[in-house]
N, C-alpha and C positions, 0 to 999 in steps of 0.2 A: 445531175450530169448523166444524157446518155450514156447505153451501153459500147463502148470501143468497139466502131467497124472499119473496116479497113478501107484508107480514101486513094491507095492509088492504084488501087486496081482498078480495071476500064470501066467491069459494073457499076463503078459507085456515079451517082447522076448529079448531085450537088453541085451547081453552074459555080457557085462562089467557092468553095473548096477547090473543085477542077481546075478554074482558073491560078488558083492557092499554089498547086502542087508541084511546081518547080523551087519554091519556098522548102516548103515542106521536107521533100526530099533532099534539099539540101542542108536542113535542118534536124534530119534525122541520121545522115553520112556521119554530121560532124559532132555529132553527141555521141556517138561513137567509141569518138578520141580523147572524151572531156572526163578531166578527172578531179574537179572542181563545183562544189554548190557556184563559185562566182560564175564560172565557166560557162556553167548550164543556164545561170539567167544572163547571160551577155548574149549567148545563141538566142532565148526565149525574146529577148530583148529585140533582137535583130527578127524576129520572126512576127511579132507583134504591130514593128515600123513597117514588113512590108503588107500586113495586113490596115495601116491606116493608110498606107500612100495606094491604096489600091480602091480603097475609098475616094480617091479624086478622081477616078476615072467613072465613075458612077452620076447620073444624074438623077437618080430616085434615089427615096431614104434607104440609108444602109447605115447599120449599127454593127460598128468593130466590136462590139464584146458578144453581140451575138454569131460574128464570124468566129470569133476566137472560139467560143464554145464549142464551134462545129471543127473548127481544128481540132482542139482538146481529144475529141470523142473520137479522132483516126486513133485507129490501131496500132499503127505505125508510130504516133507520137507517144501513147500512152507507155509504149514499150521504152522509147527512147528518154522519158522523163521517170521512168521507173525508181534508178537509184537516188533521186528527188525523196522519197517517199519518207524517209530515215531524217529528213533534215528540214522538215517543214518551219522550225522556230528559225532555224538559221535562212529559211528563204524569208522568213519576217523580215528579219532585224538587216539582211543587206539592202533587199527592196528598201524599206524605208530609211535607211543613214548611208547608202553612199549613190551618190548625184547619178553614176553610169548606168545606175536601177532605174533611175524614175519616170520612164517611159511605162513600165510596170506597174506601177501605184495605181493607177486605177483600178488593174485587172487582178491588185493581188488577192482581191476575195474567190474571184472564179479560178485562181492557181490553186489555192491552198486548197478550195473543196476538188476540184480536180484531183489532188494529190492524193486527197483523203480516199477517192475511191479505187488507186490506181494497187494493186498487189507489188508488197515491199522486193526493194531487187538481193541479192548478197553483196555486190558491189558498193565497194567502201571510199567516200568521199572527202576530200577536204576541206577546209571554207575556199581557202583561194590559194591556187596554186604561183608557184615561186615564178618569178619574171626569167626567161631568158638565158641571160648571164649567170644567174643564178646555178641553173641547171644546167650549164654548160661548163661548170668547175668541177661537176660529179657525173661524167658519163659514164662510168663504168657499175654504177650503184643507184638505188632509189633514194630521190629526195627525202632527206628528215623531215616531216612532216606532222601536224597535228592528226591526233590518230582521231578515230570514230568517238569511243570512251569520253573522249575529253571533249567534247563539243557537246556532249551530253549531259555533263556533270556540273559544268562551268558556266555561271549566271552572265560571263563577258565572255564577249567574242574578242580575242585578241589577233589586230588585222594588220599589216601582213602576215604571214605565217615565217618565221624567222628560219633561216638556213644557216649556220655557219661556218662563215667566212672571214679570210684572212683582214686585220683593220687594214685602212690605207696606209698608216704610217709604219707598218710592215713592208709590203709590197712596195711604196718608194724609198727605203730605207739605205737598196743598192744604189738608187740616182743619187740621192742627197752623196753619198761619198765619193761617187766620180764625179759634182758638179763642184766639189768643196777641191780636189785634187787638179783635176780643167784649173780653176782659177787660181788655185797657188802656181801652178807651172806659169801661168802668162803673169804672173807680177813679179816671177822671178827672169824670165825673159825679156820683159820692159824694163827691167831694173838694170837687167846688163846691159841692153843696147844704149839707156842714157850714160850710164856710164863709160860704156867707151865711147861714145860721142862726145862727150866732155873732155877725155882724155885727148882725142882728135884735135880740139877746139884750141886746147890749152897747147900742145904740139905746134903748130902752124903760129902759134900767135894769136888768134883771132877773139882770144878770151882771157883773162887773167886767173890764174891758177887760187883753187879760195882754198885756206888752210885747213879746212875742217874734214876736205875731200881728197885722201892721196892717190896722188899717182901712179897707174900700174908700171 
């Protein structure tokens, strides 16, 4: 692996990179924000597709892994895959076991030696950060999280990363007793209107009074 030159400044001449670098750059904003080994290869992931579909605009041979290499070696990327560098086993073992990687499997030999040359970052990563709703029950605090330590020590990767959270049968526990309360009230309101309808019935005539049922 080249030494990391920087590809989006104007000097750099690289026709396939150049055309690259609206990727790129967008791929380096959003690594930014990524606090996730999965995170970092869903971006690498997305960086990777637009380097094959960029391949169909090509009528002479063009080999993606030799593009990728020449991404790899911007400056720019080497920086933004940096905190990567601490977690090369666990960029294994997601590339190859879960399906959202496998656009990567090909290229994961040129990642991991990439990796190997890239200078370790301080920044500390997760395997996969918590969904959404998840972290939107703790905004005022940082997700509990698998820390660094434990991804290192641990022969299994245990995937998701668990947060907790209240069970369901918590949280609907208030419905179940206004839907239990709803439906006692209307069986004892259909209970009185049959019965003064009977009552009515048996008044007028129109029905024979049964012994078992007295009248108001």
């Amino acid at each position: 692996m080249s030494s990391p030159t920087s590809c989006l400044e104007d000097t750099f001449i690289d026709g396939d990179v150049i055309l690259l670098r609206p990727a790129i750059r967008r791929f380096v904003i959003e690594a930014k924000t990524t606090r996730s080994v999965d995170g970092y290869l869903i971006l690498l992931g997305g960086l990777v597709f637009e380097i094959e579909e960029f391949k169909g605009s090509r009528v002479f041979s063009y080999d993606p892994r030799e593009i990728l290499r020449k991404v790899l070696s911007c400056v720019e990327v080497a920086e933004a895959l940096s905190p990567l560098t601490d977690y090369v086993e666990v960029v294994k073992y997601l590339v190859n076991s879960s399906p959202r990687h496998k656009l990567l499997r090909p290229y994961l030999d040129l990642i991991t030696e990439f990796l190997s040359t890239v200078p370790p970052s301080e920044r500390r990563l997760v395997t996969i950060r918590p969904s959404l709703d998840e972290l939107d029950r703790i905004p005022s605090e940082e997700p509990e999280l698998r820390t660094e330590p434990e991804l290192r020590t641990s022969n299994t990767y245990h995937i998701p990363v668990e947060v907790t959270r209240p069970s369901t049968l918590e949280e609907g526990w208030g419905d179940v007793i206004k839907k239990v309360l709803g439906y006692t009230l209307l069986i004892i309101v259909s209970a009185g209107i049959i019965y003064f309808s009977y009552a009515l019935l048996v008044k007028y005539g129109l029905i024979e009074p049964l012994a078992q049922i007295p009248l108001p």
